[in-house]
C-alpha positions as CSV (number, residue, x, y, z in Angstrom):
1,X,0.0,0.0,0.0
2,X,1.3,3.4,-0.7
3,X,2.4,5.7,1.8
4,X,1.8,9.2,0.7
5,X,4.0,11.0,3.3
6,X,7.2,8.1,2.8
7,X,9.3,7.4,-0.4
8,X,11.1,3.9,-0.5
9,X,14.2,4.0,-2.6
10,X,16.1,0.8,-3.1
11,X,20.0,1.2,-4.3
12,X,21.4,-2.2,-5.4
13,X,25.3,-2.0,-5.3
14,X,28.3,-2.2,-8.1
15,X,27.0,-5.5,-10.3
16,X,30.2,-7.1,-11.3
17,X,29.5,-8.9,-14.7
18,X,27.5,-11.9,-15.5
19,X,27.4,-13.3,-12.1
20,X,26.0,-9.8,-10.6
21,X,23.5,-9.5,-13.2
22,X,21.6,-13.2,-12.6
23,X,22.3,-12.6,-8.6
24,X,20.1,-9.7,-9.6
25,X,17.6,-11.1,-11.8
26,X,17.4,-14.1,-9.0
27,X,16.8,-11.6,-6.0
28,X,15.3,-8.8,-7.6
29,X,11.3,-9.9,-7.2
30,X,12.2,-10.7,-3.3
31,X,13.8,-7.6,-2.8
32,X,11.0,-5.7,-4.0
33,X,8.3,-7.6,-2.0
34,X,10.6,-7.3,1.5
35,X,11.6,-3.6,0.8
36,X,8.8,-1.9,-1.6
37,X,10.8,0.1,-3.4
38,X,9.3,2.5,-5.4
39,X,12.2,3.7,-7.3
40,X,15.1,1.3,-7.6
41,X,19.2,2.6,-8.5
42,X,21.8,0.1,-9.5
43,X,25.5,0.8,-10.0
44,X,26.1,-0.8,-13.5
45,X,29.8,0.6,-14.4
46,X,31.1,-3.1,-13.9
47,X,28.1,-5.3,-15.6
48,X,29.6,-5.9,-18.5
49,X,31.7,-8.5,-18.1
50,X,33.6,-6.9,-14.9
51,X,34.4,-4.1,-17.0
52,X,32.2,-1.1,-18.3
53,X,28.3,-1.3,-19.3
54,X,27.5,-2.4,-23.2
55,X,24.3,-1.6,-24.3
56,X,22.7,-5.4,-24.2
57,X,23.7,-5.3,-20.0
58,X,21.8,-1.9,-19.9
59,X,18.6,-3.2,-21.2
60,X,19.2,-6.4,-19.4
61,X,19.3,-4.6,-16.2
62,X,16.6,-2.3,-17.0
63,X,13.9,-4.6,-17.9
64,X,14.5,-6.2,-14.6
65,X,12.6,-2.8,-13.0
66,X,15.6,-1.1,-11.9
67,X,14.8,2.8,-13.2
68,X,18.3,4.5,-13.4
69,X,21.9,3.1,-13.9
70,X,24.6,5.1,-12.6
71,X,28.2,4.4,-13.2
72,X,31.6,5.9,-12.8
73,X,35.3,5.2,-13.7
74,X,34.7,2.6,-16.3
75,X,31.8,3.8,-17.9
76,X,33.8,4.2,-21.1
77,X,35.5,0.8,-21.4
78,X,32.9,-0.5,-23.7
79,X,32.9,1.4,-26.4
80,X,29.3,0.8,-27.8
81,X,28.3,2.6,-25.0
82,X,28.9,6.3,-26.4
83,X,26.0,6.2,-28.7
84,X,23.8,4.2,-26.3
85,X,24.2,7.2,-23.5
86,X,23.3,9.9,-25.9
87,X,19.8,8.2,-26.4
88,X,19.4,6.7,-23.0
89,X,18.5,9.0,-20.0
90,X,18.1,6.5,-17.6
91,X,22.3,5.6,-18.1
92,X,24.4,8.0,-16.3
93,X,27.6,9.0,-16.0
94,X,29.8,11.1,-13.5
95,X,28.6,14.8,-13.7
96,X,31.6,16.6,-13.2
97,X,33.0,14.9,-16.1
98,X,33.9,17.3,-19.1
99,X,30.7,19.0,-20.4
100,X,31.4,17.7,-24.0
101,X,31.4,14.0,-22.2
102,X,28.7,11.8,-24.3
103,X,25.6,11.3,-22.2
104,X,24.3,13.3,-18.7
105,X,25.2,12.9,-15.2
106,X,21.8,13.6,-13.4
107,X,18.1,13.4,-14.2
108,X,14.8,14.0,-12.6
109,X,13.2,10.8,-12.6
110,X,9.1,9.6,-11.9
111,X,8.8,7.0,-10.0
112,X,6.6,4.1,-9.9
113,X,4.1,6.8,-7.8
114,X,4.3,9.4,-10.1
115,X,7.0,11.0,-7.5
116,X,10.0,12.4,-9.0
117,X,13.0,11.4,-7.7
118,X,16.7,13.2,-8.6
119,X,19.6,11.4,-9.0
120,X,22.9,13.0,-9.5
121,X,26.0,10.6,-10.4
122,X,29.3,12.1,-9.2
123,X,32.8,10.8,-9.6
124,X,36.0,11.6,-6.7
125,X,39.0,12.5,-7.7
126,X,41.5,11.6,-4.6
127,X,43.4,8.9,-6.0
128,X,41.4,8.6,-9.6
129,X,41.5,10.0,-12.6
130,X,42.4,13.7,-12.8
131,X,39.8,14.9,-15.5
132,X,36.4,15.7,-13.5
133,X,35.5,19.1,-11.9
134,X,35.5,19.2,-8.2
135,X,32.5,17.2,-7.1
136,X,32.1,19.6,-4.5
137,X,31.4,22.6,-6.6
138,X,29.2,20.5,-9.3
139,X,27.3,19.5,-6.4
140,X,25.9,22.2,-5.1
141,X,25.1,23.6,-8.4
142,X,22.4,20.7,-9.9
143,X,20.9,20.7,-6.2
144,X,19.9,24.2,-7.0
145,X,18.5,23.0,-10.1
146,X,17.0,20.3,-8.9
147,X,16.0,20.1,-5.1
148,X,12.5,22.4,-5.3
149,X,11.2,20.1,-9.0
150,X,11.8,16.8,-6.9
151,X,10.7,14.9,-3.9
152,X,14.0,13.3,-3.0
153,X,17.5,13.8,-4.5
154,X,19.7,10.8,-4.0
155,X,23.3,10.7,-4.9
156,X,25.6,8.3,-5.8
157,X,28.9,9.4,-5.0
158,X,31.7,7.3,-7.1
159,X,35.2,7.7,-5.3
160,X,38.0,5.6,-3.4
161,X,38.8,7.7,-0.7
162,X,36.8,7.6,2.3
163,X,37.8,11.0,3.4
164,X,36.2,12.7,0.1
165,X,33.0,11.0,1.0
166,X,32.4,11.9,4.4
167,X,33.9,15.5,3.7
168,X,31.6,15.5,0.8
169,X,28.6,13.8,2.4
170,X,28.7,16.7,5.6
171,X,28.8,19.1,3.3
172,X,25.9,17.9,1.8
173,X,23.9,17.3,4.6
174,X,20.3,18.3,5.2
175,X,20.7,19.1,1.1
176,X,20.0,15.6,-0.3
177,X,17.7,12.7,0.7
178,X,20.6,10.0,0.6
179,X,24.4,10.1,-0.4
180,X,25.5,6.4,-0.9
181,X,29.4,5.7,-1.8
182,X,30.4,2.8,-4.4
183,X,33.4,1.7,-6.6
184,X,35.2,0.5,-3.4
185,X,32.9,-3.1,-4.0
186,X,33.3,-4.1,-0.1
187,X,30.0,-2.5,2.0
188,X,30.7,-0.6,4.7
189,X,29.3,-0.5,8.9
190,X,28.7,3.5,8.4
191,X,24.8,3.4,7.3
192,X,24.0,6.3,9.3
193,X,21.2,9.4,9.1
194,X,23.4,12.6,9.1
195,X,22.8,15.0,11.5
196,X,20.6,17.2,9.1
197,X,18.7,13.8,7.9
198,X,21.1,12.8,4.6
199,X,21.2,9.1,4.3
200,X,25.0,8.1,4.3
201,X,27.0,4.9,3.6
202,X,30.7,5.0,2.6
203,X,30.1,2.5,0.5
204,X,27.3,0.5,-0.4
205,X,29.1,-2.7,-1.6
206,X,29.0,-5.0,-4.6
207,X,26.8,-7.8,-6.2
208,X,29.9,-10.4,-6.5
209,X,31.6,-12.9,-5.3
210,X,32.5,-13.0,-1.9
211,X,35.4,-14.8,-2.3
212,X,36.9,-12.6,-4.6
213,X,39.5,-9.6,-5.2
214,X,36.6,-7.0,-5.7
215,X,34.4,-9.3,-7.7
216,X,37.4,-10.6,-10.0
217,X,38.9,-14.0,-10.1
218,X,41.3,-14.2,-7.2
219,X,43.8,-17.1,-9.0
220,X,44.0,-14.0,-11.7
221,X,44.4,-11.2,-9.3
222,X,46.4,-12.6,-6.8
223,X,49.2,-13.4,-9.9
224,X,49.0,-10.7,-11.1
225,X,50.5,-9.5,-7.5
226,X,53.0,-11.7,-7.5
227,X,54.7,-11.3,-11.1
228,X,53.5,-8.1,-11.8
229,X,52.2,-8.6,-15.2
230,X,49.2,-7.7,-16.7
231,X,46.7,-10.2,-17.2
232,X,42.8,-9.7,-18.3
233,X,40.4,-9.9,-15.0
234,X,37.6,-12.2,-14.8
235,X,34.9,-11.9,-13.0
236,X,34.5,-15.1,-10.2
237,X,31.8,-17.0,-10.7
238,X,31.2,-18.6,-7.2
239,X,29.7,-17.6,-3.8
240,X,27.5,-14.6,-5.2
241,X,26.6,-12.0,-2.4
242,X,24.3,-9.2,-2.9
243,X,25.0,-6.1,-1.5
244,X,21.9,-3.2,-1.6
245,X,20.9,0.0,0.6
246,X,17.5,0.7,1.2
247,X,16.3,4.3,2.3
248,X,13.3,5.4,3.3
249,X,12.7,9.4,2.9
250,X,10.2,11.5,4.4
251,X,8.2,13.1,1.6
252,X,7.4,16.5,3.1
253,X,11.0,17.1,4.8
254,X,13.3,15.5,1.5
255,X,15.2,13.7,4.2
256,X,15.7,10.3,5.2
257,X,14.0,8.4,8.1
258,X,15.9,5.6,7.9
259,X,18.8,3.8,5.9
260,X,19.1,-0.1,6.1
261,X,22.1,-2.6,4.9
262,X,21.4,-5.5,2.6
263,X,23.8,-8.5,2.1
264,X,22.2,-11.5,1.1
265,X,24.4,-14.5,-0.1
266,X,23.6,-16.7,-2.8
């Protein structure tokens, strides 16, 4: 039944190829009838293969009721990808990449209620790559755009250091609905309300395997360590975990109520 004055928002972590996307498919009805989500996220910047999104793996993971894709530092590893994100509004990509960057790095979105819902992709740049804008400055400039046309802004804050995204995250706070971290794949014990009601997790995890190097074979990774020499990742096949935030935002206020871990094993 729909509550009028709550908005559940489901966020299904970094899906790390083939493996992810059937943990998914496999958990995705259950999830939905424990949680009620009425607008679901899912980082999808590893689906292909462990390595990028092609456009096959975006409509996979679409028509299985998840309503936005967000990405980050491999969003361009698939090539076939450029042309998809031009025509696909529901694929995003780090906003404070360059402006002529194929493709858009936030929307406003309706939900399954008719609500909308804003959701702003951003991409850290302690230890990554060196060409996006400060995050911090992008930020604050699509919440003016967006904050008073929606009924929750969520964002999904792609970076590696934890310090960017509770420094980023605070000063946020009380401005968005929910800030959730990915790209690091492991979820971490910080699901917490802020003290001006933003939603925060450092990171929200991965949809791999749990015995894995971040989702990739660990034979393969753990060579690669010991010669040096680079050698193609696969994704693990094996002991799938599922690793999902679910939020719960009070309509009226924008802010969260509550902010729950997921990790369900396979």
């Amino acid at each position: 039944m729909l509550n009028n004055d709550e908005i559940n928002i489901l966020f299904i972590g970094d899906i790390i190829g083939k493996p992810g996307r059937s943990a998914v498919k496999s958990l995705i009805g259950s999830l939905i009838a424990e949680y009620k989500p009425e607008f679901i996220i899912a980082n999808g910047e590893n689906a292909a293969h462990g390595m990028g999104i092609a456009p096959a793996v975006a409509d996979f993971i679409f028509n299985l009721g998840v309503d936005v894709i967000t990405t980050g530092n491999h969003i361009w590893d698939q090539k076939s990808i450029i042309p998809y994100i031009n025509n696909q509004f529901r694929l995003l990509r780090p906003a404070n990449y360059p402006p002529l960057s194929p493709g858009k790095g936030y929307g406003i979105f309706d939900s399954k209620f008719n609500r909308k819902i804003a959701v702003i992709n951003l991409e850290g740049r302690v230890f990554m790559k060196a060409l996006s804008d400060s995050p911090f400055t992008v930020a604050k400039d699509i919440i003016k755009e967006v904050r008073d046309k929606s009924d929750a802004v969520i964002i999904d804050f792609h970076a590696e250091a934890t310090s960017e995204k509770e420094a980023l995250a605070l000063y946020l706070d009380g401005e968005v609905s929910a800030f959730l971290g990915t790209h690091t794949h492991v979820q971490t014990n910080d699901d917490i309300i802020l003290p001006k009601g933003t939603a925060y997790i450092t990171d929200a995890g991965m949809v791999g395997s749990k015995y894995s190097v971040l989702g990739t074979n660990k034979d393969i990774a753990i060579r690669r360590y010991l010669t040096g020499i680079p050698e193609k990742f696969e994704p693990e096949e094996n002991d799938i975990v599922l690793n999902a935030i679910a939020v719960t935002i009070d309509k009226k206020t924008k802010l969260s109520k509550n902010i729950e871990k997921i990790r369900i094993n396979l």
